[in-house]
C-alpha positions as semicolon CSV with decimal commas, in nm:
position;residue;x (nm);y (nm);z (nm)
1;X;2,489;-0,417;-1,869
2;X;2,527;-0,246;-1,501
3;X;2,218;-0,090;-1,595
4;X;1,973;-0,334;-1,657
5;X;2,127;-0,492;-1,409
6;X;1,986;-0,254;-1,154
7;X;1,635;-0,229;-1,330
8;X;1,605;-0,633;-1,284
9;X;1,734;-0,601;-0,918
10;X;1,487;-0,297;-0,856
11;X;1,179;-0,539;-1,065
12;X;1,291;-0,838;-0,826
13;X;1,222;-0,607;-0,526
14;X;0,933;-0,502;-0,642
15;X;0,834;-0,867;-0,702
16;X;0,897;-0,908;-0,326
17;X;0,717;-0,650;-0,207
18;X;0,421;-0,751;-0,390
19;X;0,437;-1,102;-0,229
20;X;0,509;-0,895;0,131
21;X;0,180;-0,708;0,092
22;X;-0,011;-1,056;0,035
23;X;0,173;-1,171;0,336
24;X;0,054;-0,838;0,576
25;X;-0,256;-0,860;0,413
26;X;-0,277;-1,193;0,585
27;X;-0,280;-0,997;0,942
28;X;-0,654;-0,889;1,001
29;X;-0,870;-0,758;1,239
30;X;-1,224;-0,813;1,109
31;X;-1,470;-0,517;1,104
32;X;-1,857;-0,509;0,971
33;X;-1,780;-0,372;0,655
34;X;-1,408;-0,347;0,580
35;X;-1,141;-0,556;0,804
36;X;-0,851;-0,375;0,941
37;X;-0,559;-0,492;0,733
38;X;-0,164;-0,536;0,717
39;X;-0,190;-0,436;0,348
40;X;-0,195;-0,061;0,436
41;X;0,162;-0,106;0,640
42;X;0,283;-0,279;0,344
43;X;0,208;-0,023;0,091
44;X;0,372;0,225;0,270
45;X;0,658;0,014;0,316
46;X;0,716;-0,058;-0,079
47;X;0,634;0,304;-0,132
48;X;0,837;0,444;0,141
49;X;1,118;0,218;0,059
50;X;1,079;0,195;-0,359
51;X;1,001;0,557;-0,419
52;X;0,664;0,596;-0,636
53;X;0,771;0,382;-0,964
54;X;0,882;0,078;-0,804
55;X;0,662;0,102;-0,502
56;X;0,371;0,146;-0,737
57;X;0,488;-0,143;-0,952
58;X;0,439;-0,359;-0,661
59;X;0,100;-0,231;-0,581
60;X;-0,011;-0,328;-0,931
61;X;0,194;-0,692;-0,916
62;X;0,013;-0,761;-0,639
63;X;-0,343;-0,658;-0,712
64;X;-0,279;-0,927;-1,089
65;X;-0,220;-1,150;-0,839
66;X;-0,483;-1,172;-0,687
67;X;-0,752;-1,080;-0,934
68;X;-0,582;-1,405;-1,132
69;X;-0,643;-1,605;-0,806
70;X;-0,391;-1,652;-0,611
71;X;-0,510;-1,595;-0,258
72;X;-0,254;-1,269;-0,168
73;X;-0,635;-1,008;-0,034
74;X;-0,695;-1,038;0,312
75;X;-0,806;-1,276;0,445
76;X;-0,701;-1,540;0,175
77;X;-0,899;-1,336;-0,082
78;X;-0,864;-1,343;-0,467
79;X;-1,066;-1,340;-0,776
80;X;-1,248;-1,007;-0,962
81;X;-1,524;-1,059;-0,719
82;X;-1,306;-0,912;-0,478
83;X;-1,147;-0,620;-0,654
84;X;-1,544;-0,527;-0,818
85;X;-1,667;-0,595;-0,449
86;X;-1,760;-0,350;-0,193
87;X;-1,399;-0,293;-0,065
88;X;-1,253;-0,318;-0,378
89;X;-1,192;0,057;-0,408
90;X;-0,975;0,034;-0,120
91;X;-0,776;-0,205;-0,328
92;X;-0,796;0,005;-0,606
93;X;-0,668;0,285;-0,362
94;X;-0,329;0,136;-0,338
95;X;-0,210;0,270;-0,636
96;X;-0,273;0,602;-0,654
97;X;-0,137;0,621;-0,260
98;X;0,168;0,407;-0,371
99;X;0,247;0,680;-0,633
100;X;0,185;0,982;-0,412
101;X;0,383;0,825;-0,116
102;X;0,676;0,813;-0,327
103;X;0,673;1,064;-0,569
104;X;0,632;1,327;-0,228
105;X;0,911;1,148;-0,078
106;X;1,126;1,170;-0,418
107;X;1,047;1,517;-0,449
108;X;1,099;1,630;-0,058
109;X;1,371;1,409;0,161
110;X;1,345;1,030;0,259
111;X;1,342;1,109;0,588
112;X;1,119;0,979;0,879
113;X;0,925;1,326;0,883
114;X;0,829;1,322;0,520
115;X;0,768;0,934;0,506
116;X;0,561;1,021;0,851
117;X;0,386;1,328;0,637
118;X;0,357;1,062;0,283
119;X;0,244;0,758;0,483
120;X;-0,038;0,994;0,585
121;X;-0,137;1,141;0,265
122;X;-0,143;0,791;0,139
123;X;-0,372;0,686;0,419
124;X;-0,619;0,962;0,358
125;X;-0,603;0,855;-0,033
126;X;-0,683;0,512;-0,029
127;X;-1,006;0,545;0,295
128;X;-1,110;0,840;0,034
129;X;-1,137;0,598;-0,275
130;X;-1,229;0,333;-0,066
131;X;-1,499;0,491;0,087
132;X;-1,681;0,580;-0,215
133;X;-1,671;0,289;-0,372
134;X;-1,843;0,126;-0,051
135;X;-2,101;0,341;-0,069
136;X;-2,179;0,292;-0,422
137;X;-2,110;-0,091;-0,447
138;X;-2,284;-0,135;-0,104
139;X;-2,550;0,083;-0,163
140;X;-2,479;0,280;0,144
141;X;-2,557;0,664;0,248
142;X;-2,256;0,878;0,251
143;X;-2,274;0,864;0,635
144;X;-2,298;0,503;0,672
145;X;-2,030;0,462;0,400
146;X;-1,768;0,710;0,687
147;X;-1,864;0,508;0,948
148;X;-1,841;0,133;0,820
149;X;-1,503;0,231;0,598
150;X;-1,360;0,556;0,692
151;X;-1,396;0,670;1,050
152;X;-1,254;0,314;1,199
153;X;-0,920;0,319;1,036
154;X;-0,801;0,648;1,105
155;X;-0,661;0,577;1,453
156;X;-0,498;0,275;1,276
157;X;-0,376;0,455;1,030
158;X;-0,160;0,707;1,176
159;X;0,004;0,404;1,380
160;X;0,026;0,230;1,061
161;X;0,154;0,553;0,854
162;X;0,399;0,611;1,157
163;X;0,543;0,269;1,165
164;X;0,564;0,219;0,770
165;X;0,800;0,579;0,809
166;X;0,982;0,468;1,087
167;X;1,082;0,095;0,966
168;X;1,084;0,191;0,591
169;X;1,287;0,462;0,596
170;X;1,534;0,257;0,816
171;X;1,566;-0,037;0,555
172;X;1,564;0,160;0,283
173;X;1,921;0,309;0,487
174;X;2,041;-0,048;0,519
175;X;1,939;-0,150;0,140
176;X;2,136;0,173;0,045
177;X;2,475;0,138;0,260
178;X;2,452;-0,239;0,129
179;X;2,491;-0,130;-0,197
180;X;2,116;-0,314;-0,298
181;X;1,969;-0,127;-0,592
182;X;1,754;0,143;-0,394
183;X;1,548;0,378;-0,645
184;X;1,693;0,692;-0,611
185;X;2,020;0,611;-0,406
């Protein structure tokens, strides 16, 4: 009973996490090609603070949700045409980076420098897949394809990836010395 207990508390948080990346996703900065998102801060949130299961799960929640319609992509988006669109691989991305965020963290430390060191890997993972699916949905060169979706979020990124280390691995603390079902703790 305790156990499944736990599992649903850990699938709620995962729920909420899903709904907290359509909310940062909400927070844009528009761009030519690809807006700069909140998304990216909430990924490596769940994943920082859900380890790479649970942080995944959320990932995957929230990308149904939106290719089902509700309006959770930036900028209000939803719908298949924008996970088959041009920056639909960087949605796409969020799930392999979800999973790599946490499983490094689960198999290192959850500590700022490793969630610093995941949040970055993650980064890197999802501009990669991202990236080439611009280029090929877009019909872009390789070069073109770095400089519309690659080369303008790295700056961003590493403030991103440092705050998603920073905040996550403090609420993850909190959710842990409040006894709130933290994969892992």
């Amino acid at each position: 009973m305790i156990q499944s207990r736990s599992k649903l508390s850990k699938m709620i948080v995962s729920a909420l996490f899903a709904a907290i990346i359509g909310i940062l996703a909400q927070v844009v900065v528009p761009l030519p090609l690809v807006p700069i998102t909140g998304q990216t801060l909430a990924i490596g949130l769940a994943a920082t603070i859900l380890g790479s299961k649970y942080g995944t799960l959320s990932v995957i929640i929230y990308l149904c949700l939106g290719a089902i319609g509700v309006p959770v992509y930036a900028e209000m988006g939803s719908g298949l045409g924008s996970l088959f669109g041009p920056t639909g691989g960087f949605l796409f991305g969020f799930i392999p980076a979800a999973f790599i965020m946490g499983y490094y963290l689960e198999k290192t430390s959850f500590t700022v420098k490793q969630a610093l060191v995941a949040n970055i890997v993650g980064m890197f993972v999802t501009l990669f897949i991202g990236t080439a699916w611009l280029k090929y949905a877009a019909g872009l060169t390789w070069p073109a394809a770095f400089a519309g979706g690659f080369i303008p979020f790295i700056p961003v990124g590493f403030i991103k990836a440092g705050l998603a280390a920073w905040i996550g691995i403090a609420v993850r603390n909190r959710l842990a010395s409040a006894r709130i079902a933290v994969p892992g703790v």
